[in-house]
C-alpha positions as CSV (number, residue, x, y, z in Angstrom):
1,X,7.4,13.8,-0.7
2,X,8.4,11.0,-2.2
3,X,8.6,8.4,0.7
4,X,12.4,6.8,-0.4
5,X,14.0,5.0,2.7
6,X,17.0,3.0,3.2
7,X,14.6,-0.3,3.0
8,X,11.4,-0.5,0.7
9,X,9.0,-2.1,3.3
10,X,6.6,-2.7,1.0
11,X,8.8,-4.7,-1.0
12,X,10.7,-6.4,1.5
13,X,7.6,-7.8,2.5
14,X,6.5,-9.2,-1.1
15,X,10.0,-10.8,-0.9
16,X,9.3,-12.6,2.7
17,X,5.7,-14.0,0.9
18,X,3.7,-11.6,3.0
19,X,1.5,-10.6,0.1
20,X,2.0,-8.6,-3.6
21,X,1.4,-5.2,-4.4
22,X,-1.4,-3.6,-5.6
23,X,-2.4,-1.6,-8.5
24,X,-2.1,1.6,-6.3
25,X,1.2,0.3,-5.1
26,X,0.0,-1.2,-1.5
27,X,0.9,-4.3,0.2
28,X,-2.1,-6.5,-0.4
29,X,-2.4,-9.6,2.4
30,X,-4.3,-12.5,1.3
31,X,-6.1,-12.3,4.7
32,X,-5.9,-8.6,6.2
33,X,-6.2,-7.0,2.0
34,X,-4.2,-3.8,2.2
35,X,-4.6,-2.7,6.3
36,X,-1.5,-3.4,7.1
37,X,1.6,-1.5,8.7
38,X,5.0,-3.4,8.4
39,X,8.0,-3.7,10.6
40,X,11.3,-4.9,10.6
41,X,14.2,-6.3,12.4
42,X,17.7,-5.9,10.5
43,X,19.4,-9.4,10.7
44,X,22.5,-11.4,9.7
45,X,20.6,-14.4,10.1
46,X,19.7,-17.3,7.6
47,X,16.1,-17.3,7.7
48,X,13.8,-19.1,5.3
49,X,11.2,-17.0,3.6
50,X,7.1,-18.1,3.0
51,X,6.4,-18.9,-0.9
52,X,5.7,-16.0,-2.7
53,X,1.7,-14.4,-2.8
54,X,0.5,-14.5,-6.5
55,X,-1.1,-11.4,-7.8
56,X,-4.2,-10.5,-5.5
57,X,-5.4,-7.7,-7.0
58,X,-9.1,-9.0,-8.3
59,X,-8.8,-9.3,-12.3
60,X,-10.4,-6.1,-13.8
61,X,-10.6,-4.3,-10.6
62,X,-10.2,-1.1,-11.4
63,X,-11.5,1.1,-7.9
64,X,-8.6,2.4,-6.8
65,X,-7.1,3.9,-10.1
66,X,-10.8,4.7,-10.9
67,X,-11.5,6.8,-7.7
68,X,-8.1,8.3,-6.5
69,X,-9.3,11.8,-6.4
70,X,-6.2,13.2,-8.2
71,X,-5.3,11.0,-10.7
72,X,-2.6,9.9,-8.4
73,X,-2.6,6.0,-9.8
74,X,-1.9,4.7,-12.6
75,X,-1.5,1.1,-12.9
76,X,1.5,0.1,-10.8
77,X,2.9,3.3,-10.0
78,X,1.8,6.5,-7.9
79,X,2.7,10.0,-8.5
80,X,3.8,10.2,-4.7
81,X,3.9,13.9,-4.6
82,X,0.5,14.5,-6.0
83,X,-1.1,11.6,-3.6
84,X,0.6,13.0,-0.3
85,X,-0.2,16.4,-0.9
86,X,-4.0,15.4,-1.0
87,X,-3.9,12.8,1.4
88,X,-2.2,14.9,4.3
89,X,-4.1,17.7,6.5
90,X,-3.9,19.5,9.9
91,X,-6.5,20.6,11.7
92,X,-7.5,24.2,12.7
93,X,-5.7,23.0,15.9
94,X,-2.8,21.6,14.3
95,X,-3.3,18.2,14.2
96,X,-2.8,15.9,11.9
97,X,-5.1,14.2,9.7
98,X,-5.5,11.9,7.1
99,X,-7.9,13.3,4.5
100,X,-7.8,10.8,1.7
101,X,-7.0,6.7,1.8
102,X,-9.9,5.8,-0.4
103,X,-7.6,3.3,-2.5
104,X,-7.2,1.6,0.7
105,X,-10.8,1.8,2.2
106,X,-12.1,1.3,-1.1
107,X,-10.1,-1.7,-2.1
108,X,-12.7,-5.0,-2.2
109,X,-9.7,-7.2,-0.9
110,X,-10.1,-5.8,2.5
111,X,-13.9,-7.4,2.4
112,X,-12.6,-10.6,1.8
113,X,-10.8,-13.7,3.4
């Protein structure tokens, strides 16, 4: 529960000058705000990276620490287990389900270009 892989995708990305992170911790694009899903190829090729993304969490903006149903954010970090455990489901059929994302549908950066 605590989502530790070999390669932090969301920080590779910040590196490459794909965007910054959030407040609750999610890779914010200046276009696409936090709706993303990242990839990578492994290389050991010189490639040149974009300029870093300033901060683009909105100054003040407070909705996802303010609305995260478990008190799962706090201002740069996330208490992984708590979030996952609430965010998870399955249905009465065994499929599953994503019952919480509110940081992410709630976050004003995916309203704007």
């Amino acid at each position: 529960m605590t989502a530790k892989g070999m390669i932090s995708m969301r920080h590779t990305a910040v590196q490459c000058g794909l965007g910054s992170l959030g407040k609750n911790t999610l890779l914010i694009h200046p276009e696409f705000g936090n709706r993303l899903t990242v990839g990578a190829v492994l290389t050991d090729l010189e490639l040149n990276s974009d300029p870093l993304q300033p901060d683009l969490c909105i100054p003040g903006c407070r909705i996802c620490l303010d609305h995260c149903p478990v008190q799962a954010i706090s201002g740069g970090s996330v208490k992984q287990k708590s979030c996952r455990l609430n965010t998870y489901g399955t249905t009465a059929r065994g499929f599953d389900t994503v019952d919480c994302n509110r940081c992410r549908a709630l976050c004003p950066r995916n309203r704007m270009k």
